[in-house]
C-alpha positions in Angstrom: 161.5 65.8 105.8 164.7 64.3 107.1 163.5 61.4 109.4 166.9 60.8 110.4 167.2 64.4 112.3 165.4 64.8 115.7 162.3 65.9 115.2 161.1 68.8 116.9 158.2 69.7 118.5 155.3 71.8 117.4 155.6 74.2 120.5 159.5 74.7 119.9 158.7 75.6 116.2 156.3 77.7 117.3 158.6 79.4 119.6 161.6 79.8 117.2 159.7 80.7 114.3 157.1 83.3 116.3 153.7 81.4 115.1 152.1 80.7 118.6 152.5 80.5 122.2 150.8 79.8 125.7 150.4 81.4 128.8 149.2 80.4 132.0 147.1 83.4 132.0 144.6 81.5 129.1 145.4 78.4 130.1 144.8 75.6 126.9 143.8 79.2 124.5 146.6 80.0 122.3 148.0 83.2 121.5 149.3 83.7 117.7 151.6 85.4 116.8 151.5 87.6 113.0 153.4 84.7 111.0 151.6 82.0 113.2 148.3 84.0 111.9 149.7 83.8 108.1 149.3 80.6 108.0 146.0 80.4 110.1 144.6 82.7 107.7 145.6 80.9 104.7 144.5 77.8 105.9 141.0 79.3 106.3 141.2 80.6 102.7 142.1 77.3 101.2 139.0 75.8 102.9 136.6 79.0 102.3 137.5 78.5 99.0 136.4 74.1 99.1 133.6 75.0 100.7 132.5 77.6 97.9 133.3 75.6 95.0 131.2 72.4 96.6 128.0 75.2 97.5 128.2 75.9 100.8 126.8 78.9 102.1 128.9 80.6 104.9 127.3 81.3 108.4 127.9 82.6 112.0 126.8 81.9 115.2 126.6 83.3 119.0 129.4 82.2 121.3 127.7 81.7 123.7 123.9 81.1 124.1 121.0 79.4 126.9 122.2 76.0 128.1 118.2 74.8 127.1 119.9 74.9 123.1 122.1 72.0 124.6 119.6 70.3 126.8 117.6 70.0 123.5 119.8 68.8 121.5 121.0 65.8 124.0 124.7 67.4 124.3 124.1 68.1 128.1 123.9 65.4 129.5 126.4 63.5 127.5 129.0 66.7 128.2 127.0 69.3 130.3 129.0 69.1 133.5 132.5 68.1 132.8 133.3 69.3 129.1 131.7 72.5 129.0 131.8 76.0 130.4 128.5 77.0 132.1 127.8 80.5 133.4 124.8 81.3 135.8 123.7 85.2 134.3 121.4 87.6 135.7 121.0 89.7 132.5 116.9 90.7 132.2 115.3 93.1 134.3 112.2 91.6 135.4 113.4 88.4 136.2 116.3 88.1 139.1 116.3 84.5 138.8 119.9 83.5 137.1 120.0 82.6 133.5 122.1 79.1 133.0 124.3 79.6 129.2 126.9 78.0 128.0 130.1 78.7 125.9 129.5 76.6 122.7 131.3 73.4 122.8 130.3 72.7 118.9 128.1 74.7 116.3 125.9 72.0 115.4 122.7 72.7 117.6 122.6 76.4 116.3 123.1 75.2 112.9 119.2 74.2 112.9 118.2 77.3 114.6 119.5 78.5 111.5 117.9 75.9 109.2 114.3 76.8 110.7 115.0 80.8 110.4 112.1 79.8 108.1 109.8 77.4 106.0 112.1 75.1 104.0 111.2 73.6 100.5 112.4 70.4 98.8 113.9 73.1 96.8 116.4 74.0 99.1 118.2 70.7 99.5 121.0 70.1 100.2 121.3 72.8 102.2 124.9 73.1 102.9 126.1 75.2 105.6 129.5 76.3 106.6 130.9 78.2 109.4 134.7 79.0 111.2 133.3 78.9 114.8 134.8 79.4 118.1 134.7 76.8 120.5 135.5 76.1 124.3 135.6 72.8 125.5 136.5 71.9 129.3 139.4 70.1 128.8 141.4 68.7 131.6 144.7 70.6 132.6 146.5 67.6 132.2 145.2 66.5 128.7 146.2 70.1 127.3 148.8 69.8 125.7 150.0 73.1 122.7 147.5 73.3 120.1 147.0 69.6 120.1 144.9 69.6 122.8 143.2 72.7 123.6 140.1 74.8 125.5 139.7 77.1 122.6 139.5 75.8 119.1 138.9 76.5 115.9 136.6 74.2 113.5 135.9 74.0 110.0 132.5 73.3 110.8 129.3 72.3 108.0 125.7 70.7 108.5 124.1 69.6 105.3 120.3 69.2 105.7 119.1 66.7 103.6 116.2 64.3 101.9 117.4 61.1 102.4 117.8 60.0 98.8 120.3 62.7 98.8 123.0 61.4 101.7 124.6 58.9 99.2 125.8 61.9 96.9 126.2 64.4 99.6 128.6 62.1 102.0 130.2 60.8 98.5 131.4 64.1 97.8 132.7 65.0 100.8 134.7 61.6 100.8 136.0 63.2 97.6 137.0 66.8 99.3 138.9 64.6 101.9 140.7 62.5 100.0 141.7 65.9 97.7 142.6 67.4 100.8 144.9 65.4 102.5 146.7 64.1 99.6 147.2 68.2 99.2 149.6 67.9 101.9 151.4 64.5 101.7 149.6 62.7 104.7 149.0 59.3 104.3 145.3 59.0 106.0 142.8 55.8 107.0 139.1 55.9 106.7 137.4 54.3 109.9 133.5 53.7 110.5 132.6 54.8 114.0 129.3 52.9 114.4 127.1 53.0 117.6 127.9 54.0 121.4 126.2 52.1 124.1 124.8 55.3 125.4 123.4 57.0 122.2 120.3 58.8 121.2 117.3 58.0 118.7 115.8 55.1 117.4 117.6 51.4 116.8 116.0 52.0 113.4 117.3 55.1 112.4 121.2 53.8 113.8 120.6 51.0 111.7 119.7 53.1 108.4 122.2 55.6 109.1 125.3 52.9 109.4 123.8 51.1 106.5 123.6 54.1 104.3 127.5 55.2 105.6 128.6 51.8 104.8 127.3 51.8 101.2 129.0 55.2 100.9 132.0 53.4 101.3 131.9 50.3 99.2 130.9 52.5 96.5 133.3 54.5 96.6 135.7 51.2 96.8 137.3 53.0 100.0 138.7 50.6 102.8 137.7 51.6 106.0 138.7 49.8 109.5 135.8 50.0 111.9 135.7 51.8 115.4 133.3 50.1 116.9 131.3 51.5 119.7 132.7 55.1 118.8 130.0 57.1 116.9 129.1 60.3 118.1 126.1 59.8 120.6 123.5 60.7 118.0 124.6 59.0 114.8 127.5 57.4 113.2 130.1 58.5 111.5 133.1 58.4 109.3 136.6 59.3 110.6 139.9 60.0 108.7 142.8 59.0 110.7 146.3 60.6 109.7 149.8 59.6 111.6 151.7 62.7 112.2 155.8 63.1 112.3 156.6 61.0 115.4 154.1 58.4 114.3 151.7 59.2 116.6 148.0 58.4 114.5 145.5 61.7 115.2 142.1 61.5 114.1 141.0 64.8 111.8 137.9 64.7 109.7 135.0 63.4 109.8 131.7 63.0 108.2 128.4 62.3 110.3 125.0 60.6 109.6 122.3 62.2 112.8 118.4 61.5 112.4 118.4 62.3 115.9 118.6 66.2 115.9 116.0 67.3 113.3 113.5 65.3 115.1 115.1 67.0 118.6 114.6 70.3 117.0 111.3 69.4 115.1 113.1 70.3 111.4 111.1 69.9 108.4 110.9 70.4 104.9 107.8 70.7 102.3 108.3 68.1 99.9 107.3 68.5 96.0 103.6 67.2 97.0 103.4 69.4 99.9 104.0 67.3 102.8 106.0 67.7 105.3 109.1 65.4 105.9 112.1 65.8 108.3 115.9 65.9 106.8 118.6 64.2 107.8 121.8 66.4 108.8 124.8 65.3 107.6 127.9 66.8 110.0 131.6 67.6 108.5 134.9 68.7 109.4 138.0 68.8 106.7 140.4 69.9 109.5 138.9 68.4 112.2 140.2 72.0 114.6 142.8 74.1 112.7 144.6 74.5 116.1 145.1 70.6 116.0 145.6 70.4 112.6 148.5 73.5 112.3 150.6 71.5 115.3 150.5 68.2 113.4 151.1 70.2 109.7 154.2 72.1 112.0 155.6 69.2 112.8 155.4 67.4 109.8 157.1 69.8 107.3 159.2 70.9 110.7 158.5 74.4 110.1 159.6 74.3 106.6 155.9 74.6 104.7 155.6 75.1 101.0 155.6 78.3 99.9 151.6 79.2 100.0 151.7 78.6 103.4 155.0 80.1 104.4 154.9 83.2 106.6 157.5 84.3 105.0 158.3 83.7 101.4 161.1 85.7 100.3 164.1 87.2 102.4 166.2 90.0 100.6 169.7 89.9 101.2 172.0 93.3 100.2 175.5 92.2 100.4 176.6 96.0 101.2 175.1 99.2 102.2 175.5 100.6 98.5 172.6 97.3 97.3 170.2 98.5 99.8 168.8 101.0 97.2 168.1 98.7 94.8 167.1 95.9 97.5 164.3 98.2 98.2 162.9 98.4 94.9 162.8 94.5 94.3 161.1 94.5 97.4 158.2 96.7 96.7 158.1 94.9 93.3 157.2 91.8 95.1 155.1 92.7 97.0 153.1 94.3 94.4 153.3 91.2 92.7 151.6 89.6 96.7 154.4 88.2 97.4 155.6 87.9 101.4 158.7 89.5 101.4 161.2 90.8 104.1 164.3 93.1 103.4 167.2 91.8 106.0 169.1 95.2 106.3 171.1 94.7 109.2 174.8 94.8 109.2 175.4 91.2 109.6 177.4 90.0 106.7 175.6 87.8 103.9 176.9 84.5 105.6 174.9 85.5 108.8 172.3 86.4 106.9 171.5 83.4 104.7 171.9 81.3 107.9 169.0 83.3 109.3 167.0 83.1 106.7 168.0 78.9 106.5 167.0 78.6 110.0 163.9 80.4 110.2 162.6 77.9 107.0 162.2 80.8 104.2 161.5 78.9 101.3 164.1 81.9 98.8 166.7 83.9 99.6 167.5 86.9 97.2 170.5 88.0 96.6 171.6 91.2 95.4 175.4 92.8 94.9 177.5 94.3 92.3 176.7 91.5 89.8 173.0 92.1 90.1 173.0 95.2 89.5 175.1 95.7 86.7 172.7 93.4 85.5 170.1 95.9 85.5 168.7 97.8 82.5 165.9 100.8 82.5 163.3 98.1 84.0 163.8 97.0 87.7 161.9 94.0 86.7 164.4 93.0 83.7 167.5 92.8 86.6 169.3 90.0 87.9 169.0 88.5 90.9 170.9 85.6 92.8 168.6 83.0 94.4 169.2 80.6 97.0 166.7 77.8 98.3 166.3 76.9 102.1 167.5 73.6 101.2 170.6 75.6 100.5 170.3 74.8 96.8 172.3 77.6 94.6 169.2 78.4 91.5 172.0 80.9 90.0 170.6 84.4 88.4 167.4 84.8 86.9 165.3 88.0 85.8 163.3 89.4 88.5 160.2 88.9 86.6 161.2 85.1 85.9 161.4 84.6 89.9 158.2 86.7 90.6 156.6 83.5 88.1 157.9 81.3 89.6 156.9 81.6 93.5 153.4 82.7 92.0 153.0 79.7 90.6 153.9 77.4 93.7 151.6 79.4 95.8 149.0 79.5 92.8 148.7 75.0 92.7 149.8 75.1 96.5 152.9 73.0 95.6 153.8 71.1 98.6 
């Protein structure tokens, strides 16, 4: 990225490139758009497929459930009446007393209604589970601010159930995804240690093992982390990565969390290998942090031009005449057999106009296809010539069809950046 250009927004991107949008009608809830989706939806592969490889088992829960769930789990009276959305329901028969619920503000409390679905064995653990969940947090109207500050949000949400000998090889390896993660796309990133709030939940003793134990993490890891003192979550520490975005602003995105507090709020247990009972410890983590947050930082640090794997678009086909449409056509279905996003530009704009377009709107190669091309071609379409152009506006001359087709698999294959 060009530092010494203005740097544009994330919400201008979004509106030039058609990713995303706002409306007073949803206030702080985006709306996306099908390229702004593309990229969404790639995101959430990249981390489905983290999550998988490190043995998490993918879950779902209800948008919205009884505000008790909350009261339980201490997140009421911390957030109850200013950060979440509350709803007084009348919904069973023979009762015509109001029901209070609440949109979901974070997954974590139904996360152990789905750890004690049943009995657990020490067999079990880690128990590592993952889910994409919807959230709605009150924000105030004049904190919103595009998709870096929202009221509906996206998180890459996981709750690891744990025996306590376990946390130093369960936090230690997601230290390791993070690090992977963020160096995947160029941000330079801090770790900080988030220790205890003066309003905070459980025992001094469990805040003082559960710091400890994140500390250690840490050192052994011979990580550098500044502290945040004061700033854990109000039921257990925790560890935050801290990025600075394009306009040096410094965000804070994941995050890995020590809580004794809510399998003993929730009664959790586990039979150990002598048949006693003992309670876990949930670990809490977030790679993103929200994807809504982190697409408008990502946005505004390549400027809209993202590496190919992410790129809503990923080819544009150029005909330089009416009589190269023909053959335009058949490179493009070629491509996209190959799973390639490709666009065919056939309007009558002349190729200038068109490569512009295309330059503009960030499309990482531009195709080119005239007489030269195809005399080029023989009984195989994929054996032809074509002329390709970079965004950068870099000339890469002719090359077979099936020598391009490689090469943008293979930068969306390793995610080049």
């Amino acid at each position: 990225m060009d530092k010494s250009k203005p740097l544009k927004d994330h919400k201008q991107i979004g509106q030039e490139q058609e990713l995303f949008f706002t409306d007073e009608v949803a206030p702080g809830a985006p709306f996306w758009l099908p390229r702004g989706m593309v990229i969404f939806k790639e995101l959430e592969k990249y981390i489905r497929e983290l999550t998988e490889k490190a043995g998490y088992l993918e879950t779902s829960t209800p948008i919205m459930v009884k505000s008790q769930l909350f009261k339980q789990s201490g997140h009421w009276e911390k957030f109850g009446e200013h950060n979440m959305y509350n709803l007084q329901l009348s919904d069973e028969q023979d009762d015509l007393k109001p029901i209070s619920y609440a949109l979901k503000p974070m997954n974590c409390p139904e996360s152990t209604i789905l750890y004690r679905f049943r009995p657990r064995s020490y067999r079990e653990l880690p128990l590592r589970l993952s889910e994409i969940g919807r959230l709605h947090r009150r924000e105030k109207s004049g904190e919103v601010n595009g998709l870096l500050r929202v009221r509906q949000l996206t998180m890459d949400d996981a709750h690891i159930y744990a025996a306590e000998d376990q946390i130093f090889d369960e936090v230690s390896n997601i230290l390791d995804m993070m690090v992977d993660f963020y160096k995947k796309f160029g941000f330079e990133y801090e770790f900080r240690l988030a220790t205890r709030p003066e309003v905070r939940a459980g025992s001094d003793e469990n805040w003082d093992k559960a710091e400890k134990k994140l500390a250690e993490a840490l050192k052994k890891k011979s990580l550098k982390a500044g502290d945040k003192l004061g700033d854990g979550a109000f039921y257990g520490p925790k560890i935050d990565v801290h990025i600075k975005d394009a306009q040096d602003r410094e965000w804070q995105l994941a995050t890995v969390q020590l809580d004794f507090h809510q399998p003993e709020a929730f009664n959790l247990a586990y039979v150990d290998k002598d048949g006693r009972e003992k309670r876990p410890v949930m670990i809490h983590r977030a790679i993103f942090g929200s994807f809504e947050r982190f697409i408008a930082i990502l946005t505004e640090h390549y400027q809209g031009a993202f590496p190919t794997w992410l790129s809503p678009v990923q080819v544009v086909l150029i005909p330089i005449a009416d009589r190269h449409q023909e053959a335009a056509k058949e490179v493009y279905n070629e491509l996209q057999k190959a799973g390639i996003r490709v666009e065919l530009d056939n309007r009558s704009e002349s190729m200038q106009a068109k490569i512009r377009d295309a330059t503009l709107q960030k499309v990482p190669f531009m195709d080119i296809i005239g007489d030269r091309e195809l005399e080029s071609r023989g009984s195989k379409i994929e054996d032809g010539k074509i002329s390709v152009r970079t965004r950068e506006g870099k000339d890469l001359g002719q090359m077979s069809l099936t020598k391009f087709t490689q090469k943008v698999q293979e930068e969306i294959e390793k995610k080049l950046p």
